[in-house]
C-alpha positions in Angstrom: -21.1 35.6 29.7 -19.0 36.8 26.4 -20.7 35.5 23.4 -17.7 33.7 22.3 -18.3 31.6 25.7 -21.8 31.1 24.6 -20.9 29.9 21.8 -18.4 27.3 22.8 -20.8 25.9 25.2 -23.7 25.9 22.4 -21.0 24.0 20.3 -20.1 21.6 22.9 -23.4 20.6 23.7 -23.9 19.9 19.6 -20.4 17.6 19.6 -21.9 15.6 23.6 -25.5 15.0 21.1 -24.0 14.2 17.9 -21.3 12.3 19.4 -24.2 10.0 21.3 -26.3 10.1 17.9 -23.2 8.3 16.5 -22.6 5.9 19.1 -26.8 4.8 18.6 -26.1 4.7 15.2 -23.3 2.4 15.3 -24.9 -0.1 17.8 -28.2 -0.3 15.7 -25.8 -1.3 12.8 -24.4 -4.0 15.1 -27.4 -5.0 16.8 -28.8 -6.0 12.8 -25.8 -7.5 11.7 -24.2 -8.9 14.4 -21.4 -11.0 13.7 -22.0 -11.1 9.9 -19.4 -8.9 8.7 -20.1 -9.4 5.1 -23.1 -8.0 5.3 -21.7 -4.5 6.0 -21.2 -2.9 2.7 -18.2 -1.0 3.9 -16.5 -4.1 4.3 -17.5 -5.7 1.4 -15.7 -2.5 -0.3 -12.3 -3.1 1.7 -12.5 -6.7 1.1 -12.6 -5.9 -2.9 -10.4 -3.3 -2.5 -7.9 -6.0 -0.9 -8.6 -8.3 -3.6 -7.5 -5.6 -6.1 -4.4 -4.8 -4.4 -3.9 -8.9 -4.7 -3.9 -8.4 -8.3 -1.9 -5.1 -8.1 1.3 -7.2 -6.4 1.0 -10.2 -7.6 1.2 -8.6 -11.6 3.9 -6.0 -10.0 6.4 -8.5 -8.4 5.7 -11.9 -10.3 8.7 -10.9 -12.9 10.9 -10.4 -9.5 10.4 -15.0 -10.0 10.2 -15.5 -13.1 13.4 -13.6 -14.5 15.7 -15.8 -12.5 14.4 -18.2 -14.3 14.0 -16.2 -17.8 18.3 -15.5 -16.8 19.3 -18.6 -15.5 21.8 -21.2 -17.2 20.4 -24.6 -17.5 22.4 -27.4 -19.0 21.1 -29.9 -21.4 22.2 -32.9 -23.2 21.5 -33.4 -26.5 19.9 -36.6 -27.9 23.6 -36.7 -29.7 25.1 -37.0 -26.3 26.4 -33.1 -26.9 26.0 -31.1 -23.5 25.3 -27.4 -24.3 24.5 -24.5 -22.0 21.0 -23.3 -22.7 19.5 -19.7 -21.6 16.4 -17.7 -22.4 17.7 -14.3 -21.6 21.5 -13.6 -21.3 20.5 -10.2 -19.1 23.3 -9.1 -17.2 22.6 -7.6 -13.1 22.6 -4.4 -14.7 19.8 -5.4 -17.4 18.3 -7.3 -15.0 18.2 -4.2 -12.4 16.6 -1.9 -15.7 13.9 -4.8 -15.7 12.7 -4.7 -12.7 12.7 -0.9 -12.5 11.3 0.0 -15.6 7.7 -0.6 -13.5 8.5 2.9 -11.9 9.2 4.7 -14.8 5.4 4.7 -15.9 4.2 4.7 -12.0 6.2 7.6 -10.5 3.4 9.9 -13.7 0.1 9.1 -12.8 0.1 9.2 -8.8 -1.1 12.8 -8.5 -2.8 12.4 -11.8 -4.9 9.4 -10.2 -5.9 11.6 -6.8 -7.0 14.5 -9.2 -9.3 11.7 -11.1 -10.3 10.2 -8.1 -12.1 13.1 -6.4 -13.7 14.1 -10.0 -14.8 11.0 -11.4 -15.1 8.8 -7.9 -12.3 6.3 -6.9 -14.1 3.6 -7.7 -13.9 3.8 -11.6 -10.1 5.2 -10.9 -9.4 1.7 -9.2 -10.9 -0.3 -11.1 -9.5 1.1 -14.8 -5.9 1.1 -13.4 -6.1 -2.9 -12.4 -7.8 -3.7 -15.0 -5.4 -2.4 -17.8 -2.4 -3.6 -15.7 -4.5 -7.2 -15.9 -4.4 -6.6 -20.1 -1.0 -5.7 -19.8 0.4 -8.7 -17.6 -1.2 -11.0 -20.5 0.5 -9.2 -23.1 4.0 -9.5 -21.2 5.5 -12.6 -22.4 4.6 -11.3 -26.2 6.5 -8.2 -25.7 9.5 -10.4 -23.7 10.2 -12.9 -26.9 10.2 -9.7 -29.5 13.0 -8.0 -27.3 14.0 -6.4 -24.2 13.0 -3.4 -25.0 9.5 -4.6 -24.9 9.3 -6.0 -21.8 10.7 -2.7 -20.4 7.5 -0.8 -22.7 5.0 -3.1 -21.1 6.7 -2.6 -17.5 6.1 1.2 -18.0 2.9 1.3 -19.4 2.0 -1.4 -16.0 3.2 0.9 -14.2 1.7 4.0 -15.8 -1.8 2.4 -15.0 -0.9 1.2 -12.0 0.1 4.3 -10.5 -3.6 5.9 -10.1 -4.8 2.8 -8.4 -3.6 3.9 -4.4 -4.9 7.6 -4.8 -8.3 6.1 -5.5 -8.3 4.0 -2.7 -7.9 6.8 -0.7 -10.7 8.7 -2.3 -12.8 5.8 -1.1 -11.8 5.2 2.0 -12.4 9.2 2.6 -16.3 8.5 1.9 -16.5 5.0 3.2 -14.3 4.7 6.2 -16.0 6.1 9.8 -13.4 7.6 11.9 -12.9 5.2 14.1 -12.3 2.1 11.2 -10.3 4.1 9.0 -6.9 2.1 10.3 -8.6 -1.5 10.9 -10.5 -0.4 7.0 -7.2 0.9 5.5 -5.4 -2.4 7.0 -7.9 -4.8 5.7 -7.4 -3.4 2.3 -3.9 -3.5 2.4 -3.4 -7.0 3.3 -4.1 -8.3 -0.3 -0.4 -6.2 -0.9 1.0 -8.6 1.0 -1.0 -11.9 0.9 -0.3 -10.9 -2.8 3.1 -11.2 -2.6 2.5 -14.4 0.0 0.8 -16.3 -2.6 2.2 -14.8 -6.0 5.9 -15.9 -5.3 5.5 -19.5 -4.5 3.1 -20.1 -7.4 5.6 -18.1 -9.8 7.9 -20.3 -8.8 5.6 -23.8 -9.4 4.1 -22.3 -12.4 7.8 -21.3 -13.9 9.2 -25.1 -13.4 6.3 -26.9 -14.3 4.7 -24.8 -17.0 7.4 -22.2 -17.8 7.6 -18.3 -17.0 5.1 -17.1 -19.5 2.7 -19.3 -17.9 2.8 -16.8 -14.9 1.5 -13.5 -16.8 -1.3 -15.4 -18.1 -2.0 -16.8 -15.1 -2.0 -13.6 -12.8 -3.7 -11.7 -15.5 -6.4 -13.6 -16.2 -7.4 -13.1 -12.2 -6.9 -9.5 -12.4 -9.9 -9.5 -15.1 -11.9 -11.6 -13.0 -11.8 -9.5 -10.5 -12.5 -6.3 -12.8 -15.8 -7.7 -13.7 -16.6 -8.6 -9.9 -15.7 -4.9 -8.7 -17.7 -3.2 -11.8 -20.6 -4.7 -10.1 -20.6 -4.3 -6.9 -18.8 -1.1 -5.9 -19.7 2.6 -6.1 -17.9 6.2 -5.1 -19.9 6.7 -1.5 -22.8 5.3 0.1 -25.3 7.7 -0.4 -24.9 6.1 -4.1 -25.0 2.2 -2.6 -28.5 1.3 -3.4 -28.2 -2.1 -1.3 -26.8 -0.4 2.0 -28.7 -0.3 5.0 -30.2 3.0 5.5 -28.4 2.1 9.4 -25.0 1.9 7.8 -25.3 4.8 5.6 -26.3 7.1 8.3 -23.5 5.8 11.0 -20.9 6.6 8.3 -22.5 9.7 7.3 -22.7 10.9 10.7 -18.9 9.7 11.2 -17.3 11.6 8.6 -19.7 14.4 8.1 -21.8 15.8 4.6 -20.0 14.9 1.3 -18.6 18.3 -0.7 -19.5 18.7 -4.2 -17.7 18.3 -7.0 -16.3 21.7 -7.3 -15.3 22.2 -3.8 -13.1 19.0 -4.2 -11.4 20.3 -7.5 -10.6 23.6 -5.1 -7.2 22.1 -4.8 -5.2 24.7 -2.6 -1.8 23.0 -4.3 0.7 25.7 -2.7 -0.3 24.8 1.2 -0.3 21.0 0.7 2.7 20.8 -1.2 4.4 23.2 1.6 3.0 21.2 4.5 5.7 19.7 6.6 2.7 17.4 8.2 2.3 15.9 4.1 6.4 15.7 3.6 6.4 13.9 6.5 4.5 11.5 4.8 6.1 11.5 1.8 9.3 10.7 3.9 8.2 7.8 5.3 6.7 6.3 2.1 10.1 6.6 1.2 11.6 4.7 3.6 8.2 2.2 3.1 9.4 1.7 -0.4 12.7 1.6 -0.5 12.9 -1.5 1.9 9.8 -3.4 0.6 11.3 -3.5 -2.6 14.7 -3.8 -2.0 13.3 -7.5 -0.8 10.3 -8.1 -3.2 12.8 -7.3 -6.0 15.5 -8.7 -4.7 15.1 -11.2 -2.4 14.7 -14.4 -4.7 18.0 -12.7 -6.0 19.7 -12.7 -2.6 18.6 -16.7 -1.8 19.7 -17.8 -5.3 23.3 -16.1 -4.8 23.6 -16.3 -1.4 21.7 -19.4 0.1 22.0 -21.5 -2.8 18.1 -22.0 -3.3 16.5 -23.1 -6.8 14.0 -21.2 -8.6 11.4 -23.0 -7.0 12.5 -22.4 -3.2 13.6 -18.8 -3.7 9.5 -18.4 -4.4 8.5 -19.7 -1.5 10.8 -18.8 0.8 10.8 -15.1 -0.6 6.6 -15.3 0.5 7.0 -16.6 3.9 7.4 -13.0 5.3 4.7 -11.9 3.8 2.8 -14.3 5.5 4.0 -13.0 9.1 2.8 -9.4 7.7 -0.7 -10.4 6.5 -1.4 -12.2 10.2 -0.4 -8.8 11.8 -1.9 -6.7 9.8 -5.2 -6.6 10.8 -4.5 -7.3 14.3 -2.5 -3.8 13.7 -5.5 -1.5 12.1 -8.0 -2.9 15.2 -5.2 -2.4 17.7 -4.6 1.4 16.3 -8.6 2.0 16.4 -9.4 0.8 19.9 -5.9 2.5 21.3 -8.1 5.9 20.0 -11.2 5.1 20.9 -10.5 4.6 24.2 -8.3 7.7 24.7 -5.5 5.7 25.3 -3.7 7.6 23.0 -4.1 10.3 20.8 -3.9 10.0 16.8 -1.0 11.5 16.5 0.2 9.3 19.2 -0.6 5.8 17.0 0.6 7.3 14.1 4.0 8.1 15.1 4.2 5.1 17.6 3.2 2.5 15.1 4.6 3.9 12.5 8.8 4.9 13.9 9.2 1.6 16.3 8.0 -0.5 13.0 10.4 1.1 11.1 13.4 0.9 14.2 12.9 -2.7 14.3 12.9 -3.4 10.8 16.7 -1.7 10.3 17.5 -3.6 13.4 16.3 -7.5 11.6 17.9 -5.9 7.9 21.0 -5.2 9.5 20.8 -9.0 11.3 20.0 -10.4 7.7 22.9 -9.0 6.1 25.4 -10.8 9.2 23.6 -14.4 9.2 25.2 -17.5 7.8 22.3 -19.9 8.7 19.8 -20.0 5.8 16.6 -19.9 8.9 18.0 -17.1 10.4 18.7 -15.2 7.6 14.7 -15.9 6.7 14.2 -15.8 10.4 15.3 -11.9 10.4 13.8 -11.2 7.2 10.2 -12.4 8.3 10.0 -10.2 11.6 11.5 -7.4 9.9 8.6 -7.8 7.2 6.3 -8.6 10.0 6.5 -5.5 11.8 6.3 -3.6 8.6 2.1 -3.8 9.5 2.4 -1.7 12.3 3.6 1.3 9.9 0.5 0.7 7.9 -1.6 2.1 10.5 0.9 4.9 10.4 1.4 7.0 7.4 -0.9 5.6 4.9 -4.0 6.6 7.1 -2.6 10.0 7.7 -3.6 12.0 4.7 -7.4 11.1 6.4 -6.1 12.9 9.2 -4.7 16.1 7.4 -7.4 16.5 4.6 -10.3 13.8 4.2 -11.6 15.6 0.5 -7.7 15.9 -0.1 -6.5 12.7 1.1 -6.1 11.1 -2.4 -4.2 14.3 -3.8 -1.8 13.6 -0.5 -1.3 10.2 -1.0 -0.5 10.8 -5.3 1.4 13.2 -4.1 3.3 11.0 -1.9 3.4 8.1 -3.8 5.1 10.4 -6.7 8.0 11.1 -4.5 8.2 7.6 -3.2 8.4 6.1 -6.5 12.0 7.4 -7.0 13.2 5.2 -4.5 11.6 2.5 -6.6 13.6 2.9 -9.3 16.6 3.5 -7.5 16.8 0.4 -5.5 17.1 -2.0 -8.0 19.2 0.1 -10.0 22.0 0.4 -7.6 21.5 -3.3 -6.1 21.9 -4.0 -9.5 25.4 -1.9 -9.7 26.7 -3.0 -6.7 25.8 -7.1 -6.7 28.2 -8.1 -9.8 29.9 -11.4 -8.4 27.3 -11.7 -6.4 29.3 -11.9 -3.5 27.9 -11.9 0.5 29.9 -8.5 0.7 28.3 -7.0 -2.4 24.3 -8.3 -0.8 25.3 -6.5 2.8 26.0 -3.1 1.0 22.5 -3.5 -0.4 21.2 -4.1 3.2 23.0 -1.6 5.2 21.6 1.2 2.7 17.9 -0.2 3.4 18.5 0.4 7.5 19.8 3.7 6.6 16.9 4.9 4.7 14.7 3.1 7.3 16.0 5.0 10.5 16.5 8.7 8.4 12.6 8.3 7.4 11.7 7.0 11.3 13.2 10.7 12.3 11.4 12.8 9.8 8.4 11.4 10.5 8.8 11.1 14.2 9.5 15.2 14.4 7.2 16.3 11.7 4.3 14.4 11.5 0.5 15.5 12.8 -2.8 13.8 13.0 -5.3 17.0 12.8 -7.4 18.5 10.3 -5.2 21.1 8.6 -5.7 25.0 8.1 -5.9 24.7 4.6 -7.8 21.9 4.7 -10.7 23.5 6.6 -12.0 25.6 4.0 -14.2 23.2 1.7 -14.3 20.5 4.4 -17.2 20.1 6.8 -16.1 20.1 10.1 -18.2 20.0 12.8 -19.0 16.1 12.1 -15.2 15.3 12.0 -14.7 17.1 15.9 -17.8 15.6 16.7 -16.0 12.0 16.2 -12.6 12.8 16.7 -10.9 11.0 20.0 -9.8 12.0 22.2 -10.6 15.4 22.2 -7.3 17.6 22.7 -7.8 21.2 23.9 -6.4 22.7 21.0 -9.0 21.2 18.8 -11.8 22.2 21.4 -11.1 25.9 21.1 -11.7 25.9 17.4 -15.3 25.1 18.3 
């Protein structure tokens, strides 16, 4: 016997006992626990984490309802009997579109900036300074709004600055917290307060703008932002091993699952030139991309598209603008827990769930845009909307897990990284929506919707031909890796030999 052969079947026989050690860990977790999910510290971290991305889109896309009501053209009669024409803001579409961009302009700096932070300083204090200084921010808006436009656009820029190192750090934390089995169901949990964000921040925009008046939004949404600063200071911390109220159970299961934590210096070991010439990361930039573009061609422009098109009020455009965000939020999870089992089961492989979740959501949400742009009937039209949102989940379990795939100690550089390209898009939308929606014609609204499917099915493609699900090369150098074959399934050959 050759002792490469030896070797392999030493190896092997480590991966069968590890594996089981794993397995025996996670039941006694379970078997303590039970049912009690809060008690898991892991999930109390996700649950945080989603109500911090609450916070996040609920200061980003609030302005997306109040400004048609900062714009629009009320008329009042005067106690003389006089009628007038009264507005806050005469903004054009093409001020309006600088508005609502002007968020990108500060976030498209700090994404790379924030993963960089991240792995020094731990995500935890990345996350937590980014919402909270949007939070100060938000209550500073309407100031900045009655001094000039000009302001408003500063304050959008500086939310946006801060803003921008908030997703890098989740991924930071997810790299130390999430076993690798929960990292979609963990990564979907967190990313449900996006959308039940959005869900709940649009409709009470809307109330709060007709019964208190827009300003009273920014304080109210940045008031909770600081609440919740004060809760996550608290409780949270970088790993585990730091955690001093988690069960030594828990701790060892996800220690065991994702394998000895590198130091410092190792994670500053940034090899730049091989993950910025990965096609496996540029597929992932690609379809953040196409994630952004069409999420904020409607959160930005939605209300927009109801008040021109459908006629809605102020008040209505919030609340119908939220509803698909509540289809997303019930499939969300549902999503992250179907993507794990799928895996853990050897149903299919990771690369398999990635690409399948992530290229039919995509598919199907050009195919309900493109409906959207056709429909007459006001419930169709939201009809189309909410299953194209809906469907938007099942990407989530797609290319926002997959820098945990490539490069676990990386994966917050990957996602800065990506975020920094996809931000361009975020300026861009509302830019050109703005340019192209000046009568605000039905025509005009179905340009805006046939360039979302196109960026929506280009994106599916790259992603589809380009993307992988395994360790990377150049990830493999500072990253321990017998834990991560140990856990990885279901085992493919190619990943066997490296053992």
């Amino acid at each position: 016997m050759s002792p490469n052969t030896t070797n392999s079947t030493v190896d092997l026989v480590l991966r069968d006992t590890q594996s089981t050690d794993t397995i025996n860990c996670a039941a006694l977790v379970e078997d303590k626990i039970g049912w009690q999910f809060w008690k898991r510290r892991r999930y109390l971290l996700v649950f945080l984490i989603s109500f911090g991305f609450f916070n996040a889109y609920a200061m980003r896309v609030n302005l997306s309802v109040a400004i048609v009501a900062m714009t629009e053209v009320r008329t009042t009669t005067l106690d003389n009997g006089t009628v007038v024409q009264e507005q806050d803001f005469a903004w054009d579409s093409k001020q309006q579109g600088l508005v609502l961009s002007s968020f990108y302009y500060g976030y498209i700096w700090t994404q790379i900036l924030g993963g960089v932070l991240a792995s020094k300083f731990g995500g935890h204090h990345v996350l937590g300074f980014g919402i909270g200084a949007t939070a100060i921010l938000t209550l500073l808006t309407p100031i900045a709004t009655n001094i000039s436009i000009t302001g408003l656009v500063v304050v959008r820029i500086l939310e946006g600055f801060f803003e921008g190192i908030t997703y890098p750090a989740v991924q930071s934390l997810l790299s130390r917290w999430a076993p690798i089995y929960e990292r979609s169901r963990m990564s979907s949990i967190g990313y449900i307060g996006n959308y039940v964000g959005v869900f709940i921040s649009l409709p009470v925009s809307g109330f709060l703008t007709v019964q208190f008046g827009w300003e009273s939004v920014f304080y109210f949404f940045g008031a909770i932002g600081c609440v919740w600063l004060v809760m996550w200071t608290a409780i949270v911390k970088a790993g585990p091993e730091l955690d001093r109220y988690i069960s030594e159970q828990e701790k060892n299961y996800i220690q065991q699952s994702i394998g000895e934590v590198v130091s410092e210096k190792e994670r500053m070991n940034i090899p730049w030139k091989a993950l910025f010439t990965s096609s496996a990361v540029w597929a992932i930039v690609a379809s953040n991309c196409g994630e952004t573009w069409g999420t904020y061609t409607l959160l930005t422009q939605l209300p927009t598209f109801l008040k021109d098109v459908m006629n809605f009020n102020v008040g209505a455009t919030g609340f119908l603008s939220a509803v698909p965000y509540l289809a997303m939020s019930c499939t969300l999870i549902f999503s992250g827990f179907l993507a794990d089992k799928l895996q853990e089961r050897k149903i299919l492989t990771t690369l398999q769930v990635r690409r399948y979740f992530n290229c039919s959501a995509y598919i199907l949400e050009m195919i309900f845009i493109l409906l959207t742009a056709h429909m007459q009937d006001p419930v169709a039209c939201m009809a189309c909307v909410t299953i194209a949102v809906g469907f938007n989940a099942f990407a989530l379990s797609g290319f926002p897990v997959n820098p945990l795939d490539l490069a676990p100690n990386y994966a917050s550089i990957i996602w800065g990284f990506s975020n920094t390209i996809s931000t361009i898009p975020g300026i861009l939308s509302p830019l050109i929506g703005g340019f192209i929606v000046t009568d605000k014609s039905r025509e005009q609204w179905q340009i805006v919707f046939y360039i979302a499917a196109a960026v929506y099915l280009i994106c599916s493609l790259i992603y589809w031909f380009f993307a992988k699900a395994e360790l990377q090369p150049w990830a493999q150098r500072n990253t321990p890796q017998t834990p991560q074959k140990i856990t990885e399934k279901p085992p493919q050959p190619e990943h066997q030999m490296r053992f």
